[in-house]
C-alpha angles and dihedrals in degrees: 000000000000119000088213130036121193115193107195100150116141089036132116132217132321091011104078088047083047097052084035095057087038094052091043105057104082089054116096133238110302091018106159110231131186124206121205101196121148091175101113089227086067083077090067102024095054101056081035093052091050098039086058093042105046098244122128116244109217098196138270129266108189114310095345121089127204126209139149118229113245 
């Protein structure tokens, strides 16, 4: 189970990697989030996101992306 869960479906780019850097800061280091994204360009933005920010992307299963905050 995530410690953090982001809903940004229905939203376009850049907005779901925006709420989810916003939601995600008070959480500390190796903090579990889940992304639910259904904009095609999360596909992109989200490993991007976590590739530029340190933090570890765990995969995607349909519209909900895993990561680990760095």
């Amino acid at each position: 189970m995530a410690d953090l869960e982001v809903d940004a479906l229905g939203l376009l780019c850049p907005l779901p990697v925006l709420r989810l850097r916003k939601r995600m800061a008070p959480l500390p280091s190796g903090a579990t989030v889940v992304l639910l994204a259904d904009d095609p360009a999360a596909q992109i933005d989200v490993p991007h996101f976590c590739a530029e920010g340190g933090h570890e992307f765990l995969g995607v299963e349909g519209h909900a992306y895993s990561l680990r905050k760095g």
